[in-house]
PDB file of N, CA, C and O in Angstrom, chain B, residues numbered from 101:
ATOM      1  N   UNK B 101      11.190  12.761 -14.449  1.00  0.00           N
ATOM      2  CA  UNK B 101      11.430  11.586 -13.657  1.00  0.00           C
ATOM      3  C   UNK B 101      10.172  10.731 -13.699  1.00  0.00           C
ATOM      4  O   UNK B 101       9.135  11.270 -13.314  1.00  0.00           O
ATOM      5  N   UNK B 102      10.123   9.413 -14.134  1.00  0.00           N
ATOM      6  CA  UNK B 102       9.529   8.277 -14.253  1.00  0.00           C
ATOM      7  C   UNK B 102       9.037   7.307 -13.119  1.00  0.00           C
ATOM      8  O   UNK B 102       9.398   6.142 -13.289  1.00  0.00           O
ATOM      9  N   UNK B 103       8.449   7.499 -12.241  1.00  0.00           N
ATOM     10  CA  UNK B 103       8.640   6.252 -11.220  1.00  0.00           C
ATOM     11  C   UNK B 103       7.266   5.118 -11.657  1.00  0.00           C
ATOM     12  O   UNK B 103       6.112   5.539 -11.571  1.00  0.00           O
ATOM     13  N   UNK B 104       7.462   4.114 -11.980  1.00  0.00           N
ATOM     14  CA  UNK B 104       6.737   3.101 -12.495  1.00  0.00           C
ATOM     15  C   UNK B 104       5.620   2.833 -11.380  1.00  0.00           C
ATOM     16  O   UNK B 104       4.452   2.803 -11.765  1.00  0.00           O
ATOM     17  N   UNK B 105       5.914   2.626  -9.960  1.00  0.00           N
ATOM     18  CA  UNK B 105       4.667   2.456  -9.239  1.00  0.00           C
ATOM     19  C   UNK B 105       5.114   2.493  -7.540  1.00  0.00           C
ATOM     20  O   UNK B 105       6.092   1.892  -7.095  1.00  0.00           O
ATOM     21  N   UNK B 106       4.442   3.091  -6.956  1.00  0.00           N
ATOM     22  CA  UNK B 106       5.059   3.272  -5.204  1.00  0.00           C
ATOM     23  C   UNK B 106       4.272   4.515  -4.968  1.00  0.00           C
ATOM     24  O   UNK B 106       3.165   4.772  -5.441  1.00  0.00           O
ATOM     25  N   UNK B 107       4.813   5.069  -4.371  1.00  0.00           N
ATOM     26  CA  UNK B 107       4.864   6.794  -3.630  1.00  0.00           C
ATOM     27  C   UNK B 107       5.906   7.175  -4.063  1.00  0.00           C
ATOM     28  O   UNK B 107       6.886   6.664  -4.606  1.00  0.00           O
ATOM     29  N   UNK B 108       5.442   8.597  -3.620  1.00  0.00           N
ATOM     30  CA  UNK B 108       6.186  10.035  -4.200  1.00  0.00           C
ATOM     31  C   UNK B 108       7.427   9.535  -3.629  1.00  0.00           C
ATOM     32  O   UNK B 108       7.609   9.249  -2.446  1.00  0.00           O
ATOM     33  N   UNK B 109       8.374   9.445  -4.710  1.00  0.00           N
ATOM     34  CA  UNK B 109      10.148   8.857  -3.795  1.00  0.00           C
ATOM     35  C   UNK B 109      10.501  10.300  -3.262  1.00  0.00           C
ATOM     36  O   UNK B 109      10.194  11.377  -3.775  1.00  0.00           O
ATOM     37  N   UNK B 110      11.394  10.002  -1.830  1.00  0.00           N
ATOM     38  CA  UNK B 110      12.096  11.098  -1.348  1.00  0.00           C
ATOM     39  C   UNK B 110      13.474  11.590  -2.446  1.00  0.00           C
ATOM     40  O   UNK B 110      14.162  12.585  -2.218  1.00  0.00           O
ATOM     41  N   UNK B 111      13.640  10.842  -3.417  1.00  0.00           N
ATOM     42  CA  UNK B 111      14.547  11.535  -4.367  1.00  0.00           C
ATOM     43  C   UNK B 111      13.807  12.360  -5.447  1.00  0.00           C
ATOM     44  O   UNK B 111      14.391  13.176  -6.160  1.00  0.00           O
ATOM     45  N   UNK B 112      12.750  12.148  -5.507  1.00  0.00           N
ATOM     46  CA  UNK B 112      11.936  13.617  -6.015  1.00  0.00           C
ATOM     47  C   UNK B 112      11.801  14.910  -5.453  1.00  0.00           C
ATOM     48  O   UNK B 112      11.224  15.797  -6.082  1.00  0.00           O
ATOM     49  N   UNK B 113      12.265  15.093  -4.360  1.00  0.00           N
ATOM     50  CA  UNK B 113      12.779  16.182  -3.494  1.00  0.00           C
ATOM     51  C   UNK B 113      13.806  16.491  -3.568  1.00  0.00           C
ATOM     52  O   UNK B 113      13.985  17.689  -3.353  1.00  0.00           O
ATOM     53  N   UNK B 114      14.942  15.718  -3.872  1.00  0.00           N
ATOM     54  CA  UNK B 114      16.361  16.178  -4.011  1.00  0.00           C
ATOM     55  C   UNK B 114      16.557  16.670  -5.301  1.00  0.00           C
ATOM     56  O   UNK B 114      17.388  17.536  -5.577  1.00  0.00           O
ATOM     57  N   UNK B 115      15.294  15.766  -6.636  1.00  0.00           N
ATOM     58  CA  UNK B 115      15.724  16.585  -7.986  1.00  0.00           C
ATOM     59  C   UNK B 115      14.673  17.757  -7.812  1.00  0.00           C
ATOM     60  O   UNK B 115      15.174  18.874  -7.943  1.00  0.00           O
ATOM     61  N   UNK B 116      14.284  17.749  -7.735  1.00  0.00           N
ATOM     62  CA  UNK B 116      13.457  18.805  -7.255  1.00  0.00           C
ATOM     63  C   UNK B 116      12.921  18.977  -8.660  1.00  0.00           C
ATOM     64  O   UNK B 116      13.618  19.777  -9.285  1.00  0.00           O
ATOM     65  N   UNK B 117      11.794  18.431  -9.442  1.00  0.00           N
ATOM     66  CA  UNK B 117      11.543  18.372 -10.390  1.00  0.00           C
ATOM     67  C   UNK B 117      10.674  19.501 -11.191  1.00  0.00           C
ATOM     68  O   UNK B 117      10.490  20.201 -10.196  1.00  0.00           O
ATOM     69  N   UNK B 118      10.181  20.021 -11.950  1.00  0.00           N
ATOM     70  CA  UNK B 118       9.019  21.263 -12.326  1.00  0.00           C
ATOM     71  C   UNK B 118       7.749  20.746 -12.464  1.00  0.00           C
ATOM     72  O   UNK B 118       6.701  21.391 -12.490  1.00  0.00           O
ATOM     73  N   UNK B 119       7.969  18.881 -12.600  1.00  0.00           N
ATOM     74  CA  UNK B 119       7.000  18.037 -13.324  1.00  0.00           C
ATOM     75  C   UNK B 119       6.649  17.248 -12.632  1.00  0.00           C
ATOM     76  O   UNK B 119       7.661  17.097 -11.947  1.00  0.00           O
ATOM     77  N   UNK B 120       5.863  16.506 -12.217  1.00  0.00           N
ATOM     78  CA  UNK B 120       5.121  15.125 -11.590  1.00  0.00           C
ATOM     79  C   UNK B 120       3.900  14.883 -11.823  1.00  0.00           C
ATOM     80  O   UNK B 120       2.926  15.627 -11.934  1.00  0.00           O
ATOM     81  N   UNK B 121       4.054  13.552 -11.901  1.00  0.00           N
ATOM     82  CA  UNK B 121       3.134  12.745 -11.878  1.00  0.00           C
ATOM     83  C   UNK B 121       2.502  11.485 -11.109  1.00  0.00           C
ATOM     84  O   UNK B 121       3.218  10.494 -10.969  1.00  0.00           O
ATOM     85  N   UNK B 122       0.915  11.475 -10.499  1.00  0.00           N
ATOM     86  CA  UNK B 122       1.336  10.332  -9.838  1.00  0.00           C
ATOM     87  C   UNK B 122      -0.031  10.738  -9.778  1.00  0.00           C
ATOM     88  O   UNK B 122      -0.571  11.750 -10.225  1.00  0.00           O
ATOM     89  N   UNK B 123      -0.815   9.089  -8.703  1.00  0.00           N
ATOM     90  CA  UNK B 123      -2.242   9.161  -8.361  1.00  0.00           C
ATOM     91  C   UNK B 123      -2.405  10.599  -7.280  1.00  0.00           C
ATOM     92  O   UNK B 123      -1.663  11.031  -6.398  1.00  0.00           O
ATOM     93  N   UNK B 124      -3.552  11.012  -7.747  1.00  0.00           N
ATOM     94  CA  UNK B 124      -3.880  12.298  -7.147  1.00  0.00           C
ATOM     95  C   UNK B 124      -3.638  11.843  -5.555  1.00  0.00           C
ATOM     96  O   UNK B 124      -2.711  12.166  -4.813  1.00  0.00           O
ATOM     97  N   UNK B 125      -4.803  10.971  -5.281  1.00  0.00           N
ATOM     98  CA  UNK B 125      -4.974  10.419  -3.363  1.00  0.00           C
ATOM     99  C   UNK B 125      -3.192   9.715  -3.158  1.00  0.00           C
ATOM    100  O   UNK B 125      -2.944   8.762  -2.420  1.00  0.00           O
ATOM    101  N   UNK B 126      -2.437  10.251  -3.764  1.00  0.00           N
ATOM    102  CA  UNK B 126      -1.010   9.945  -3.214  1.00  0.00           C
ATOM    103  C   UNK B 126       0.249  10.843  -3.077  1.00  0.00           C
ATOM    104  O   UNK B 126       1.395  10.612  -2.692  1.00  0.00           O
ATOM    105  N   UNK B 127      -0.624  12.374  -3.705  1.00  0.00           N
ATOM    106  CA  UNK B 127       0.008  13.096  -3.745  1.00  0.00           C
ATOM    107  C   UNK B 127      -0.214  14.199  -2.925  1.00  0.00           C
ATOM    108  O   UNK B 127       0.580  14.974  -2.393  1.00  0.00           O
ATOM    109  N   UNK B 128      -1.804  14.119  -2.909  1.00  0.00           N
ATOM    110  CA  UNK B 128      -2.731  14.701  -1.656  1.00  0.00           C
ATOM    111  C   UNK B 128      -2.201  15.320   0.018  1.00  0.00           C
ATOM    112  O   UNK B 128      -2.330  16.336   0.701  1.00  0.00           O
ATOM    113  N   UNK B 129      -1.537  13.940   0.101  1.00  0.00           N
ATOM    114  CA  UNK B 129      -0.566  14.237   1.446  1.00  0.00           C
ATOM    115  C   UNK B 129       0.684  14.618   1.480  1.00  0.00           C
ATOM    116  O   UNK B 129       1.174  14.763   2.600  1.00  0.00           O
ATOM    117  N   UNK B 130       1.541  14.884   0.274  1.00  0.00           N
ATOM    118  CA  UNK B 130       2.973  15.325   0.054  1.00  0.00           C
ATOM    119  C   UNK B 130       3.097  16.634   0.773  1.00  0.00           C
ATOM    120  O   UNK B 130       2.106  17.365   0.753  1.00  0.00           O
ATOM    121  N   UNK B 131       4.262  17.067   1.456  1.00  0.00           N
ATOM    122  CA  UNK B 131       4.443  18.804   1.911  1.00  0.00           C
ATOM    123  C   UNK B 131       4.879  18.907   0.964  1.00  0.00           C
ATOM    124  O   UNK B 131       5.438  17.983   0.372  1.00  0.00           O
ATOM    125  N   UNK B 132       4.690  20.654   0.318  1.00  0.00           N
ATOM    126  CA  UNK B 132       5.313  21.243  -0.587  1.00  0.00           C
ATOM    127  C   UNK B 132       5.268  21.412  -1.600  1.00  0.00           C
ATOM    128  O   UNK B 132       5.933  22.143  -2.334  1.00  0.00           O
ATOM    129  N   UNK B 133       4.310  20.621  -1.812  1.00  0.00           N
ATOM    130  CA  UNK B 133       3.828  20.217  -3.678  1.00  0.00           C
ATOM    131  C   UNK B 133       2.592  21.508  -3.834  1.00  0.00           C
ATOM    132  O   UNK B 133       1.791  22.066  -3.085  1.00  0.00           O
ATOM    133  N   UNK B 134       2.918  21.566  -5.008  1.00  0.00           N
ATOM    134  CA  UNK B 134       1.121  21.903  -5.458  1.00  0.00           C
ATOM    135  C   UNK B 134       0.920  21.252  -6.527  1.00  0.00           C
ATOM    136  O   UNK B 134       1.729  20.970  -7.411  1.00  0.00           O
ATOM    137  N   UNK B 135      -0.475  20.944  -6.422  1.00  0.00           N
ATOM    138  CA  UNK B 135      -1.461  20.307  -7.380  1.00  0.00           C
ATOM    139  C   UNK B 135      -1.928  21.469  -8.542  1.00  0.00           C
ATOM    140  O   UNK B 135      -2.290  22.628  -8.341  1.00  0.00           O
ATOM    141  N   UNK B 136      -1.801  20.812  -9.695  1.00  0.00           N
ATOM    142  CA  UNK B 136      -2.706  21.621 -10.302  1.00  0.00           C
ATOM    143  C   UNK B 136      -3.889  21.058 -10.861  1.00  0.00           C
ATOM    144  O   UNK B 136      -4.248  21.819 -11.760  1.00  0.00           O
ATOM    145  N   UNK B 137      -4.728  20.017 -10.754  1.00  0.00           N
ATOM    146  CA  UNK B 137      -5.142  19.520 -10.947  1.00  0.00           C
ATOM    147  C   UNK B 137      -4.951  17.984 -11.576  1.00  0.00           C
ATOM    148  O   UNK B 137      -3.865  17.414 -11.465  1.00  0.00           O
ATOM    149  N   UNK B 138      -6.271  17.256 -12.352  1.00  0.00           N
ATOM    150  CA  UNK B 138      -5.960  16.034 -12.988  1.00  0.00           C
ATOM    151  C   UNK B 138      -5.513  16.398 -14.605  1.00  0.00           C
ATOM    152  O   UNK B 138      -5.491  17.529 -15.089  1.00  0.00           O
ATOM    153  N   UNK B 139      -5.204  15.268 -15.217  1.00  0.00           N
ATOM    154  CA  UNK B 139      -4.862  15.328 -16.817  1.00  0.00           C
ATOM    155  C   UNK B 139      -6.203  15.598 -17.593  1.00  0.00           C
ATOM    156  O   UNK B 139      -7.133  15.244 -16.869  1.00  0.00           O
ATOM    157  N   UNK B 140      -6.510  15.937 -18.416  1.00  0.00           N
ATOM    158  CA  UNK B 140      -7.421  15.774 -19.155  1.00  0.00           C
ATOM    159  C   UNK B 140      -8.207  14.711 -19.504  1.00  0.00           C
ATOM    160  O   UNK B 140      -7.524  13.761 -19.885  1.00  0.00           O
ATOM    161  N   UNK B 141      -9.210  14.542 -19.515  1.00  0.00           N
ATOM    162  CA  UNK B 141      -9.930  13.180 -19.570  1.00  0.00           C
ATOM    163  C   UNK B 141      -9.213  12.632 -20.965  1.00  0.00           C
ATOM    164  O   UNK B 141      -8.856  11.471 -20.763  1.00  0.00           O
ATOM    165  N   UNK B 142      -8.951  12.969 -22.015  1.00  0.00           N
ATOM    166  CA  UNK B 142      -8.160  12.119 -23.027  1.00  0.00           C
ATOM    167  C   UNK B 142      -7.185  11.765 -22.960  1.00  0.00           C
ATOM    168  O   UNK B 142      -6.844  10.896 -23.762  1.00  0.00           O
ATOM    169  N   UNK B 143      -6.201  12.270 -21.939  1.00  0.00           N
ATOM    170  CA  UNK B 143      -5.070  11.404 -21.433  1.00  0.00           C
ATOM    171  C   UNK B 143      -5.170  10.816 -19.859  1.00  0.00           C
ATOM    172  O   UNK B 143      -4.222  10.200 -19.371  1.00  0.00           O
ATOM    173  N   UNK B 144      -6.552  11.095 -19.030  1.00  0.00           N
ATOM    174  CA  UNK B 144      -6.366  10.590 -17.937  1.00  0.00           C
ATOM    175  C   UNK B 144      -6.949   8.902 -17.617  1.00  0.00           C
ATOM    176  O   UNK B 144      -8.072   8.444 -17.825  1.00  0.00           O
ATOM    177  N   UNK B 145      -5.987   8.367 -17.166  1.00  0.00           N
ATOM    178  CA  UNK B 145      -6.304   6.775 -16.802  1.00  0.00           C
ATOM    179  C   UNK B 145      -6.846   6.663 -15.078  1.00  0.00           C
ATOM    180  O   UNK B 145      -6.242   7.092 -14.095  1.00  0.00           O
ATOM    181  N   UNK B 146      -7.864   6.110 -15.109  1.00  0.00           N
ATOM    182  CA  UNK B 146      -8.842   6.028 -13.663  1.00  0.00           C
ATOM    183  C   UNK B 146      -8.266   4.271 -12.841  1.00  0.00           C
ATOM    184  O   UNK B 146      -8.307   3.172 -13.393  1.00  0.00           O
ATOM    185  N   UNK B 147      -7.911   4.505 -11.805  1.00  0.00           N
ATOM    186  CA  UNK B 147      -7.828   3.197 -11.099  1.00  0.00           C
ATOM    187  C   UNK B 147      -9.128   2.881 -10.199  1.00  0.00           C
ATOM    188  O   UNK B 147      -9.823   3.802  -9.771  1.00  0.00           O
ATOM    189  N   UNK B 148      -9.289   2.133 -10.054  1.00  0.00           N
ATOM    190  CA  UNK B 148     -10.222   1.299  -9.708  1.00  0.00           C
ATOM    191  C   UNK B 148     -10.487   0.614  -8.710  1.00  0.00           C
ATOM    192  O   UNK B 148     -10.079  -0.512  -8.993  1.00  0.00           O
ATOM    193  N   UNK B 149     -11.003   0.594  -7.519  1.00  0.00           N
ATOM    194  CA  UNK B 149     -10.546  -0.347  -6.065  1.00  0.00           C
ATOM    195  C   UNK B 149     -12.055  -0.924  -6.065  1.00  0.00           C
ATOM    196  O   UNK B 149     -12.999  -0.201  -6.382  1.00  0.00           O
ATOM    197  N   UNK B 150     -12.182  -1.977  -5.772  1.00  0.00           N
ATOM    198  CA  UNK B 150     -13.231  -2.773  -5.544  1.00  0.00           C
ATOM    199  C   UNK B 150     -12.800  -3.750  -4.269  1.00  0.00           C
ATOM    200  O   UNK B 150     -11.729  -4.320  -4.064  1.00  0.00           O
ATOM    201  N   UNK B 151     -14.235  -3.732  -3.355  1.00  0.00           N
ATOM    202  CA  UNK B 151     -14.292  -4.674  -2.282  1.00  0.00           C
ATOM    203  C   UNK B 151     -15.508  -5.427  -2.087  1.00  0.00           C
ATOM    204  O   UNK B 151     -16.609  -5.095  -2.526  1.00  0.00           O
ATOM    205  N   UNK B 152     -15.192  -6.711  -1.239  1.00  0.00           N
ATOM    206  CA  UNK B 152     -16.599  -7.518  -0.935  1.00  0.00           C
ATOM    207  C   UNK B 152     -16.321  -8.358  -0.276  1.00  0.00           C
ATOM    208  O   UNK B 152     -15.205  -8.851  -0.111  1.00  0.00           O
ATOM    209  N   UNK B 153     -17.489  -8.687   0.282  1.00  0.00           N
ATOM    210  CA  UNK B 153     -17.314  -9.813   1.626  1.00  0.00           C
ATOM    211  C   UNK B 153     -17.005 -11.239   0.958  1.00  0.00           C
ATOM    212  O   UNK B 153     -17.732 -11.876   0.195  1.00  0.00           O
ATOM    213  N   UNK B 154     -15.763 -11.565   1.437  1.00  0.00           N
ATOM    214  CA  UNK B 154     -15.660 -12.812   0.629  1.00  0.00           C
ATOM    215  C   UNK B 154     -17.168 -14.071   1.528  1.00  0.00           C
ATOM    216  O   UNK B 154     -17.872 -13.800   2.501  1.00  0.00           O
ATOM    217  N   UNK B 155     -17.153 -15.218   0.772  1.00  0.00           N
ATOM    218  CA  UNK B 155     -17.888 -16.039   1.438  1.00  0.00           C
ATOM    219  C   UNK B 155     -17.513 -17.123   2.323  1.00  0.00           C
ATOM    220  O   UNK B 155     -18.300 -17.897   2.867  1.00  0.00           O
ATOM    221  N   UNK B 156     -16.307 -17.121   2.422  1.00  0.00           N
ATOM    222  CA  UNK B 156     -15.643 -17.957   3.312  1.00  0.00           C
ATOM    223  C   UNK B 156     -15.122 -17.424   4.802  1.00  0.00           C
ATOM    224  O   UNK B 156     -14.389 -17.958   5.635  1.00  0.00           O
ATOM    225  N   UNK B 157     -15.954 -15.885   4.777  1.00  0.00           N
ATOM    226  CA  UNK B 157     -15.431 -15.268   6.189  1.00  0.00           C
ATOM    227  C   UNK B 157     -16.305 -15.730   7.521  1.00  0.00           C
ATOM    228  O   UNK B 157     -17.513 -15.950   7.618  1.00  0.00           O
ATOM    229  N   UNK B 158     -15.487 -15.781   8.289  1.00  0.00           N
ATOM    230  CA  UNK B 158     -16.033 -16.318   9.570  1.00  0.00           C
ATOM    231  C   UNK B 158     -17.014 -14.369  10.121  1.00  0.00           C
ATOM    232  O   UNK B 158     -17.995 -14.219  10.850  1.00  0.00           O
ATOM    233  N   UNK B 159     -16.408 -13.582   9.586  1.00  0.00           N
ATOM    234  CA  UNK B 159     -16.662 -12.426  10.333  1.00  0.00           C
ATOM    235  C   UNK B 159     -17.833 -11.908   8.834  1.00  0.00           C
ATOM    236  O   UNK B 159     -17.602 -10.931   8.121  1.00  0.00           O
ATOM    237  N   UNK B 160     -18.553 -12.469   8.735  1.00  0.00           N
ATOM    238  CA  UNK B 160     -19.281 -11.806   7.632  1.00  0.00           C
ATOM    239  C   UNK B 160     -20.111 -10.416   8.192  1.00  0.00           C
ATOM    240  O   UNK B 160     -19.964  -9.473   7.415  1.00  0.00           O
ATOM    241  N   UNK B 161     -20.790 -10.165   9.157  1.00  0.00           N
ATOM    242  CA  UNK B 161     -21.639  -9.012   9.687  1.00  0.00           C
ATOM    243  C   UNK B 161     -20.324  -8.169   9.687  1.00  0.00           C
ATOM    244  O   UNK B 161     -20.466  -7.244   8.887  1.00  0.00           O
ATOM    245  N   UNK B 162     -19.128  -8.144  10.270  1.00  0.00           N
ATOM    246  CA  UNK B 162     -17.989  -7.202  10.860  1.00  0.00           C
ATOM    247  C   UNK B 162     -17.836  -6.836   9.217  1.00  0.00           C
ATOM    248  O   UNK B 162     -18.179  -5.682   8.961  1.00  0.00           O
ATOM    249  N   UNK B 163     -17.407  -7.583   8.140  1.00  0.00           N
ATOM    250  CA  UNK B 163     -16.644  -6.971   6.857  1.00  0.00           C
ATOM    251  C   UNK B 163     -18.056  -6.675   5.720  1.00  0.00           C
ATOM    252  O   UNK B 163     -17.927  -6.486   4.511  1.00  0.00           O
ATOM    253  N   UNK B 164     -19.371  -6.697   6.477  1.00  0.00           N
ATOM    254  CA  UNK B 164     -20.435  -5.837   5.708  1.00  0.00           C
ATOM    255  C   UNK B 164     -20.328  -4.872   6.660  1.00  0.00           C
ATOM    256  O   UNK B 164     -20.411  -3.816   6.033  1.00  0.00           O
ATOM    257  N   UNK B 165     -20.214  -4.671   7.627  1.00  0.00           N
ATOM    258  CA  UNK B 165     -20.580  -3.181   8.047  1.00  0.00           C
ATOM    259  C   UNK B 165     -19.784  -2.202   7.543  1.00  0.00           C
ATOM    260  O   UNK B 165     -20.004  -1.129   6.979  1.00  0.00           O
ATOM    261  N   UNK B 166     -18.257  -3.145   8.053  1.00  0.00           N
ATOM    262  CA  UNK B 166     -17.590  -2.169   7.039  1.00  0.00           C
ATOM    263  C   UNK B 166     -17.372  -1.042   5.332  1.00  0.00           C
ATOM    264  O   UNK B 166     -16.845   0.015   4.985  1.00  0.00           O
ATOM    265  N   UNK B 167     -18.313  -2.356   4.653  1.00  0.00           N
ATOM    266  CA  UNK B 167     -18.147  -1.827   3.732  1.00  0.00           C
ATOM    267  C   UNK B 167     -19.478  -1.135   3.351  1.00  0.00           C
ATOM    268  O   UNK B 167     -19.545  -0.568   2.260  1.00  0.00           O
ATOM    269  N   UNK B 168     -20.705  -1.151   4.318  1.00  0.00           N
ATOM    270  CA  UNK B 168     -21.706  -0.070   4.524  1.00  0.00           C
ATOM    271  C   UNK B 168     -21.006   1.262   5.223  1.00  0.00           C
ATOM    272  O   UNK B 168     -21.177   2.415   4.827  1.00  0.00           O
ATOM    273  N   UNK B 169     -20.366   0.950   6.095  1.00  0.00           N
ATOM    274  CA  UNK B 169     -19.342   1.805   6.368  1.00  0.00           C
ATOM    275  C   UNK B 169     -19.198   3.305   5.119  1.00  0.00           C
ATOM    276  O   UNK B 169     -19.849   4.305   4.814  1.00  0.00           O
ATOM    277  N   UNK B 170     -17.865   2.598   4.720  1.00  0.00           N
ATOM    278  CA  UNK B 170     -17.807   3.325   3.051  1.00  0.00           C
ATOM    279  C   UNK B 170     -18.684   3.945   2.292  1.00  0.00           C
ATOM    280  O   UNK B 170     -18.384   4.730   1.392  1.00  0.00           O
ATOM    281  N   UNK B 171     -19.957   3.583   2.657  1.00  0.00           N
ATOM    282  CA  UNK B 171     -20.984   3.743   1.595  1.00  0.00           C
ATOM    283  C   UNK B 171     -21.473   4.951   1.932  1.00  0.00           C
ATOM    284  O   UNK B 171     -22.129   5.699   1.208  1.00  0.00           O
ATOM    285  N   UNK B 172     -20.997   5.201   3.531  1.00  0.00           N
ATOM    286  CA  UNK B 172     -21.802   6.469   4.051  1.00  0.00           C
ATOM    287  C   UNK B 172     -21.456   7.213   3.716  1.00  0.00           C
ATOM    288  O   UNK B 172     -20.237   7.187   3.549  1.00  0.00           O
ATOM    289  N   UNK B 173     -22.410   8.850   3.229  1.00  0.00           N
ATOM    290  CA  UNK B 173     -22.009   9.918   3.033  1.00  0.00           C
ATOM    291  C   UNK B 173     -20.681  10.852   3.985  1.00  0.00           C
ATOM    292  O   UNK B 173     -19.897  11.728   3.620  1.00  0.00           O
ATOM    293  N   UNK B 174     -20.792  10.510   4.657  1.00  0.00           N
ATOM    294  CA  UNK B 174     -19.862  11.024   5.218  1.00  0.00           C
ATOM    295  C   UNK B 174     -18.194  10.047   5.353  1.00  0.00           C
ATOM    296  O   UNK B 174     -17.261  10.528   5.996  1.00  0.00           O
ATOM    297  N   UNK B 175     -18.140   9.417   5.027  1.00  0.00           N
ATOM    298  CA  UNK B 175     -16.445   8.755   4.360  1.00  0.00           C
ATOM    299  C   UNK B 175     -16.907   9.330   2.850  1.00  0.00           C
ATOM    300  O   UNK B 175     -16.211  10.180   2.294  1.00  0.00           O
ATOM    301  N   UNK B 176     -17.778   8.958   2.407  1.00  0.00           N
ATOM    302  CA  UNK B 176     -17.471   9.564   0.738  1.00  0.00           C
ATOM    303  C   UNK B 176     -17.050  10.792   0.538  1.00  0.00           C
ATOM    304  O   UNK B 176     -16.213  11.067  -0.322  1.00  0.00           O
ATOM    305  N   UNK B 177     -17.709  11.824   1.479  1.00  0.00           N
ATOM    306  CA  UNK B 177     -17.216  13.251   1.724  1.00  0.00           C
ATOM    307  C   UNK B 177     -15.489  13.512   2.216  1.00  0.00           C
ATOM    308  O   UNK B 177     -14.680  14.395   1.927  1.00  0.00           O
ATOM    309  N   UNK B 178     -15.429  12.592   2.868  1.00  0.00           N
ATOM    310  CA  UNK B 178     -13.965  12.552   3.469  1.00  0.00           C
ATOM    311  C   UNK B 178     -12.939  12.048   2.177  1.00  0.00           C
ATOM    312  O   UNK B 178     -11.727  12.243   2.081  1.00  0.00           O
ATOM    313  N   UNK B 179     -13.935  11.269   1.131  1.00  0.00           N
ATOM    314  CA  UNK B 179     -12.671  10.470   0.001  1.00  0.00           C
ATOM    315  C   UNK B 179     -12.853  11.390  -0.975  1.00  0.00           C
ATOM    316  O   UNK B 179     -12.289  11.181  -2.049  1.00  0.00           O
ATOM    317  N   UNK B 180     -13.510  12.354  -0.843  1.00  0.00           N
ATOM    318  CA  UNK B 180     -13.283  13.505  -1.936  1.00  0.00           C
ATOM    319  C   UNK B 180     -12.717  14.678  -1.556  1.00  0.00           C
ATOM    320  O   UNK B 180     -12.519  15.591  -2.357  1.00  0.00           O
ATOM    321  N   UNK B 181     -12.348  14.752  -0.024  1.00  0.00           N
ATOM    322  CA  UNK B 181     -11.030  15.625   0.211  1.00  0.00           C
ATOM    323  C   UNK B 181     -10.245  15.481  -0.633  1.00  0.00           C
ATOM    324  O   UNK B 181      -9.829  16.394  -1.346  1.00  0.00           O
ATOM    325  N   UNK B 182      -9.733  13.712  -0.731  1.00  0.00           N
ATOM    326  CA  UNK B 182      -8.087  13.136  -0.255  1.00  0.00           C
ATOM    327  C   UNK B 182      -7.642  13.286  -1.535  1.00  0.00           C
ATOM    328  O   UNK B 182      -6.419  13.171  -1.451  1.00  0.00           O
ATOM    329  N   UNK B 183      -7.892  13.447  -2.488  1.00  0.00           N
ATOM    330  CA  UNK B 183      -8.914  13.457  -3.348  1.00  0.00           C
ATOM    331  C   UNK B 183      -9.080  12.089  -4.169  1.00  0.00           C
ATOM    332  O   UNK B 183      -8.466  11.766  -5.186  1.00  0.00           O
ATOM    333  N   UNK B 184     -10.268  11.213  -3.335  1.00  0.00           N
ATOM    334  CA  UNK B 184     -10.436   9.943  -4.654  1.00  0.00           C
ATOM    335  C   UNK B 184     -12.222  10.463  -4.994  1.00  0.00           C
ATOM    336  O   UNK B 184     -12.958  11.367  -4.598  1.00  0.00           O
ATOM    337  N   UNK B 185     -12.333   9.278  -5.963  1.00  0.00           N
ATOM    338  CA  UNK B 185     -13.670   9.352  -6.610  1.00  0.00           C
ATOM    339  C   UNK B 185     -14.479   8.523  -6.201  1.00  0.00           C
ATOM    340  O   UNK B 185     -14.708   7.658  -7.046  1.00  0.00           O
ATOM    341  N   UNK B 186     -15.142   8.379  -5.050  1.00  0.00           N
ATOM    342  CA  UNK B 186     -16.191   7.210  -4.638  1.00  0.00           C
ATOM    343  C   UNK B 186     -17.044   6.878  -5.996  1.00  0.00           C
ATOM    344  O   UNK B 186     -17.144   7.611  -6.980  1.00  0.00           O
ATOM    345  N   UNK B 187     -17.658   5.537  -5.793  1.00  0.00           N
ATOM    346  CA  UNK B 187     -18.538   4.820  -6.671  1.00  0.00           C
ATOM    347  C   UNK B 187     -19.974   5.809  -6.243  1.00  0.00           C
ATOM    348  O   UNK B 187     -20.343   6.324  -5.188  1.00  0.00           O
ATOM    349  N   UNK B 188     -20.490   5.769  -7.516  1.00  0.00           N
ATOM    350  CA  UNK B 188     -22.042   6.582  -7.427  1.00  0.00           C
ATOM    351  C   UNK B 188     -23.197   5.202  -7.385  1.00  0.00           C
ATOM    352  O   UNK B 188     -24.407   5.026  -7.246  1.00  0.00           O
ATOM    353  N   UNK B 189     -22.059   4.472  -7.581  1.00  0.00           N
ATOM    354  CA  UNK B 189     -23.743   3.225  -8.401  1.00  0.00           C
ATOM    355  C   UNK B 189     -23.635   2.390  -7.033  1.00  0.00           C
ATOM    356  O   UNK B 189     -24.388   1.437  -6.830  1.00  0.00           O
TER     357      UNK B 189
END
């Protein structure tokens, strides 16, 4: 089963599949599943989230803290539960 882009559909439970695929941090929270890990780095594709204070914000201190926020060791520790890959740089 193919799903092009969303979350784990609740009709992947009814086929009850042997196979899936999907972003790890989306599968993380599914009941019932097991993970066996990621694909191999020669077939695995990395997504990418990037943020920044735009310059037109009235709240510029509120949406830097935030994203000092993020930066702290301890959310990075928490985004490698879920399991994503924080930025090193």
């Amino acid at each position: 089963m193919i799903v092009e882009k969303g979350r784990w559909p609740p009709q992947w439970h009814a086929a009850k599949p042997s196979l899936g695929a999907q972003l790890l941090c989306e599968l993380a929270p599914v009941p019932g599943i097991d993970i066996v890990g990621p694909l191999p780095d020669e077939v695995q594709k990395s997504s990418v989230f990037a943020a920044a204070v735009m310059c037109s914000t009235a709240k510029r201190a509120a949406a830097q803290a935030f994203l000092d926020f993020l930066g702290t060791a301890a959310v990075q520790a928490a985004m490698r539960k879920k399991p994503l890959h924080p930025c090193t740089a």
